[in-house]
LOKEKOL-284123 format. One record per residue (C-alpha): x, y, z; residue in one letter; residue number from 0. Coordinates in Angstrom, 2 decimals. Each point is the difference from the previous one (the first is absolute). Layout:
% LOKEKOL-284123
+---------+---------+---------+--------+-----+
!      c1 !      c2 !      c3 ! residu ! num !
+---------+---------+---------+--------+-----+
!       X !       Y !       Z !      a ! NUM !
...
+---------+---------+---------+--------+-----+
This chain:
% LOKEKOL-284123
+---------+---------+---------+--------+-----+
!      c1 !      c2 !      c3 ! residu ! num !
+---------+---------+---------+--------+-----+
!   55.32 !  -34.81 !  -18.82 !      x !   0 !
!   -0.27 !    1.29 !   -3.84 !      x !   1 !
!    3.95 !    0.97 !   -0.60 !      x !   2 !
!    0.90 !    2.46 !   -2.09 !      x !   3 !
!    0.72 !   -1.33 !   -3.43 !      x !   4 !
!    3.92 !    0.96 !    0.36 !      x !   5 !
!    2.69 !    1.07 !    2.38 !      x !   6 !
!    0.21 !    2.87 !   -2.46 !      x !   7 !
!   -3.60 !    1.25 !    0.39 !      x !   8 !
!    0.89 !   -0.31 !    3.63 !      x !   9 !
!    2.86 !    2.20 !   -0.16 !      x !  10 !
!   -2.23 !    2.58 !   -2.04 !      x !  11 !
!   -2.75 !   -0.08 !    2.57 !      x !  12 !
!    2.97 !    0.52 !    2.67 !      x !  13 !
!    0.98 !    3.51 !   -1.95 !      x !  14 !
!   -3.28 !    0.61 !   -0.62 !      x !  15 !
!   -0.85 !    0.13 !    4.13 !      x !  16 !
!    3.41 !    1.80 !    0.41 !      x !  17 !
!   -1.54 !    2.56 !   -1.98 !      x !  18 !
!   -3.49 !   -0.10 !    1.92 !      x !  19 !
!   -3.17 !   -0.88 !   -0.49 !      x !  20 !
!   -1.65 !    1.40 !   -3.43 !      x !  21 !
!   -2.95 !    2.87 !    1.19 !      x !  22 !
!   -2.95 !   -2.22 !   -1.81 !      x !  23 !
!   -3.29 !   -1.60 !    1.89 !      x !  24 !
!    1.98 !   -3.27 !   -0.43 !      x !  25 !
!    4.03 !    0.69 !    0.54 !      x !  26 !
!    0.28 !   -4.31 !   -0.40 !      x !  27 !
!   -2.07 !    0.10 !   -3.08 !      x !  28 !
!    2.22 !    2.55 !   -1.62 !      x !  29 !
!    3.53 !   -1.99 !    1.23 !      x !  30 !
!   -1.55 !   -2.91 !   -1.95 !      x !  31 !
!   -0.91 !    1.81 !   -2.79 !      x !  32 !
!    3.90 !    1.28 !   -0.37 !      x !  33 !
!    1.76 !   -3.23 !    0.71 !      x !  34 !
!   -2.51 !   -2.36 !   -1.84 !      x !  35 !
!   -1.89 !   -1.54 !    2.71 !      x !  36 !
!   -3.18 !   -0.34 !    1.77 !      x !  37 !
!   -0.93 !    2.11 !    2.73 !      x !  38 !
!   -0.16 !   -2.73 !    2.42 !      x !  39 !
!    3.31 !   -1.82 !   -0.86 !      x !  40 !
!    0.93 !    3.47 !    1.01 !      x !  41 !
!   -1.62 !   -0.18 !    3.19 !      x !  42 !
!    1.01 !   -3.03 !    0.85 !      x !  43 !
!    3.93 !    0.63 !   -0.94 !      x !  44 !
!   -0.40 !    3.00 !    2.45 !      x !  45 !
!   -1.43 !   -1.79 !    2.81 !      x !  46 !
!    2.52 !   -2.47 !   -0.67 !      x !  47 !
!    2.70 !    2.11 !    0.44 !      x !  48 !
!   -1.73 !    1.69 !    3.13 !      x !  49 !
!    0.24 !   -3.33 !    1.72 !      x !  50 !
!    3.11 !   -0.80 !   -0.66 !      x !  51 !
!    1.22 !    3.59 !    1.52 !      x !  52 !
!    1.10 !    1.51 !   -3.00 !      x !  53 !
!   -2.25 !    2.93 !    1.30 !      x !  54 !
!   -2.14 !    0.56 !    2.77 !      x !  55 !
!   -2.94 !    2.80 !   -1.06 !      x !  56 !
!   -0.71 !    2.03 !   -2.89 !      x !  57 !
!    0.77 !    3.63 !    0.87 !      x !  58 !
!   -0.88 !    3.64 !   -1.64 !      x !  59 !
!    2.23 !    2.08 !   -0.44 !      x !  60 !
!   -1.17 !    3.59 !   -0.16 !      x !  61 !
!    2.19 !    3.50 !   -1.36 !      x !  62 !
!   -0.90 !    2.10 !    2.76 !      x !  63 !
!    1.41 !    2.87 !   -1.47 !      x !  64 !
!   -1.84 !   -0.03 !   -3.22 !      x !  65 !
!   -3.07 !   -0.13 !    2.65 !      x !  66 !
!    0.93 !    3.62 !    1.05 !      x !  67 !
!    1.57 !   -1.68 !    3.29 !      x !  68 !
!    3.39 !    1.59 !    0.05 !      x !  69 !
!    0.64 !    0.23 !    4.04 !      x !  70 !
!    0.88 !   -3.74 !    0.48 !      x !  71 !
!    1.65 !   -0.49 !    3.95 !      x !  72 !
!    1.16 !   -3.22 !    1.23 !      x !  73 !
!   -0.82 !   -0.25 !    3.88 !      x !  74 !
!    3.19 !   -1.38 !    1.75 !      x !  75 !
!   -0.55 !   -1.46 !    3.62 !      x !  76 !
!    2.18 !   -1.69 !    2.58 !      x !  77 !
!   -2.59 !   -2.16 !    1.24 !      x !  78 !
!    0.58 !   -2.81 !    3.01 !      x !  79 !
!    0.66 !   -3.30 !   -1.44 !      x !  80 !
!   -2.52 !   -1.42 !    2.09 !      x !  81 !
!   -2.87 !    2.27 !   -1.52 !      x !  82 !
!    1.21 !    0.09 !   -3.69 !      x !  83 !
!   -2.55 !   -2.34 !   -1.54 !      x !  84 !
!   -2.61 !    0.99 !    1.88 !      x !  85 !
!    0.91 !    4.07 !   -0.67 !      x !  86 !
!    0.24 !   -0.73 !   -3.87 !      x !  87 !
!   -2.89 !   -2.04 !   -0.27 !      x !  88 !
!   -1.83 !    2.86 !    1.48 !      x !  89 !
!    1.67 !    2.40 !   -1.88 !      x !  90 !
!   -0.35 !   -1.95 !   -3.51 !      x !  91 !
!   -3.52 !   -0.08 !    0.47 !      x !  92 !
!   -0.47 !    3.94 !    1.10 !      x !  93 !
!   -2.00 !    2.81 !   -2.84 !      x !  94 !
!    3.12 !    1.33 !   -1.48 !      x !  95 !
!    2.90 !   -2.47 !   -0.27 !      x !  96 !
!    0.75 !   -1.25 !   -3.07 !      x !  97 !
!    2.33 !   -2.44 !    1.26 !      x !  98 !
!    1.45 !   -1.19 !    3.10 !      x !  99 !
!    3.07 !   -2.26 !    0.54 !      x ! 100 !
!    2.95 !   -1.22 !    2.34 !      x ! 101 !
!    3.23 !    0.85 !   -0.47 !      x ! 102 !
!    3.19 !   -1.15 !    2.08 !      x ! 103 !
!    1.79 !    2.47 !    1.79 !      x ! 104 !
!    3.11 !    1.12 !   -0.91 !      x ! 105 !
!    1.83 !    1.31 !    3.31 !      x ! 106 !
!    1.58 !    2.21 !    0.93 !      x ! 107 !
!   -1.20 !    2.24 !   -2.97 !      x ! 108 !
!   -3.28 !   -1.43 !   -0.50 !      x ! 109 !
!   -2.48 !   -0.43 !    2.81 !      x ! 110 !
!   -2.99 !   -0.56 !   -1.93 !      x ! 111 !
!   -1.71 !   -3.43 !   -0.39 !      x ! 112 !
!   -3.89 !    0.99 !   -1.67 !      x ! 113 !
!   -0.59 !    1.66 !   -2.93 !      x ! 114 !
!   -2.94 !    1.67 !   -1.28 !      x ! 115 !
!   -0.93 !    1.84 !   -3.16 !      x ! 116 !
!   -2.08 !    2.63 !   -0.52 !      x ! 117 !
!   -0.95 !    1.40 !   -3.24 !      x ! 118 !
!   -1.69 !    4.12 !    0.02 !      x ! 119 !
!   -0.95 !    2.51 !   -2.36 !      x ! 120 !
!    1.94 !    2.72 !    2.58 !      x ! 121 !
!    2.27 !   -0.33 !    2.53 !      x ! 122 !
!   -1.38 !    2.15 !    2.46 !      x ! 123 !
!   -2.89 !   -2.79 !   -0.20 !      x ! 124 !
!    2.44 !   -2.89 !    0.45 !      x ! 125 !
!    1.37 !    1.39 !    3.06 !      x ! 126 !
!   -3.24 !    0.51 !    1.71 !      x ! 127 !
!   -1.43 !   -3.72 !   -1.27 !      x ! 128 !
!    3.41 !   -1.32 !    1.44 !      x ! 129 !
!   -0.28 !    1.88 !    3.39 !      x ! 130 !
!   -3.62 !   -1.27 !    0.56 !      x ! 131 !
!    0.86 !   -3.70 !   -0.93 !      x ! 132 !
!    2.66 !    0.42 !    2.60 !      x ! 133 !
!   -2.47 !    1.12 !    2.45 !      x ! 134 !
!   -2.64 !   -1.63 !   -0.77 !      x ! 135 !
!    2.08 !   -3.41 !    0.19 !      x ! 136 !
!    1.56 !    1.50 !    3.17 !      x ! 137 !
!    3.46 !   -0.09 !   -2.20 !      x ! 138 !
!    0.89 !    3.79 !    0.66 !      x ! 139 !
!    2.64 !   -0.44 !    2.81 !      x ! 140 !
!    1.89 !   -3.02 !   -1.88 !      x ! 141 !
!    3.10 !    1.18 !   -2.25 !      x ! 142 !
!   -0.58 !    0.84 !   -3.53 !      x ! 143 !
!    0.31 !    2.18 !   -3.16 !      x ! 144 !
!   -1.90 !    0.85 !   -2.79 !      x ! 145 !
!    2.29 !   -0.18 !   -3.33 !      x ! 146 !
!   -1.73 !    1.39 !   -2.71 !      x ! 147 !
!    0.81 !   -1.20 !   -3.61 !      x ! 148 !
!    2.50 !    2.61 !   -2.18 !      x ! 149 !
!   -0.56 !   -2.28 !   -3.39 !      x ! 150 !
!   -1.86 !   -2.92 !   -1.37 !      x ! 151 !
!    1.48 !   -2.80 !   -0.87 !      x ! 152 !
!   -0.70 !   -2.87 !   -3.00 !      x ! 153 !
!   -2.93 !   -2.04 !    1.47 !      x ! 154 !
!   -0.34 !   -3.61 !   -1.14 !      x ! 155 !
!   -2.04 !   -2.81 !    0.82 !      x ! 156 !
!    1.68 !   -3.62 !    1.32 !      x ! 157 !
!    2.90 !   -1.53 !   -2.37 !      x ! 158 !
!   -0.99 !   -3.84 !   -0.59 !      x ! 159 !
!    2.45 !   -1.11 !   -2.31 !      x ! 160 !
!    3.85 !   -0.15 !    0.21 !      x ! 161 !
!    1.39 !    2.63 !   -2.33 !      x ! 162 !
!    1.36 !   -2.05 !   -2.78 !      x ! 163 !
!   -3.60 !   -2.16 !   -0.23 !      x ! 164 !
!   -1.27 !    4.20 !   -0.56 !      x ! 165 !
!    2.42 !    0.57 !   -2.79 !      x ! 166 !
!   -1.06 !   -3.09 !   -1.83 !      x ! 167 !
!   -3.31 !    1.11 !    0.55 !      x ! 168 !
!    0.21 !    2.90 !   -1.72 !      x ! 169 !
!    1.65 !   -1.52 !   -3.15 !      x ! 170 !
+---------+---------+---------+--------+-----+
């Protein structure tokens, strides 16, 4: 493997990524470019550090709100333990769902073990997308609730390096 030429690029390329990927036709090129490498010492560093778990997949992370979709539910179900995986694989992969997850219950207040999210434009639309998914998926009778977002929150990508290796990245 081509290292890096320094922990300290490393730890740049690490803030960089915490930051996301640059919008350019080549996002690796551009990392290089700022921490005075080549593109595929780059690549290579990444794909190191994907092997050896420091992340497992490069994600997007979209402001749905600047996107004009401001009724944003998440879909709360009790579902059998028995069918979870199967339910939220089906679910994950269903026109609509943004994201779908597993969650452990948290009795007696908290019945609800799947999660899914649903991102709208109205939310007279999300409640009519969520009550055919149910149906369609044969969901309907199975506890839930729809809980609809009040405010967004800061959205950030993964966090790869402990904080103080960040601050001295910054210096």
């Amino acid at each position: 493997m081509t290292a890096l030429l320094d922990d300290l690029q490393a730890m740049h390329l690490r803030r960089l990524l915490e930051a996301g990927l640059p919008l350019a036709a080549r996002p690796y090129q551009a990392l290089a470019e700022r921490i005075g490498a080549s593109e595929q010492a780059v690549l290579e560093q990444v794909r190191h550090w994907s092997e050896d778990g420091l992340f497992r997949r490069v994600g997007v992370v979209l402001k749905h709100r600047a996107m004009g979709f401001r009724a944003n539910a998440m879909l709360v179900m009790n579902i059998p333990d028995e069918q979870v995986d199967e339910i939220g694989r089906r679910l994950g992969q269903a026109a609509g769902i943004n994201l779908c997850y597993q969650r452990p219950r948290r009795l007696p207040d908290w019945p609800y073990n799947l999660f899914c999210m649903v991102h709208g434009r109205e939310r007279e639309q999300v409640c009519e997308q969520i009550e055919a998914l149910l149906a369609e998926h044969q969901l309907s009778h199975v506890p839930h609730q729809l809980l609809f977002s009040t405010r967004a929150f800061k959205q950030c990508g993964g966090r790869y390096a402990p904080p103080a290796v960040r601050e001295l990245a910054h210096g």
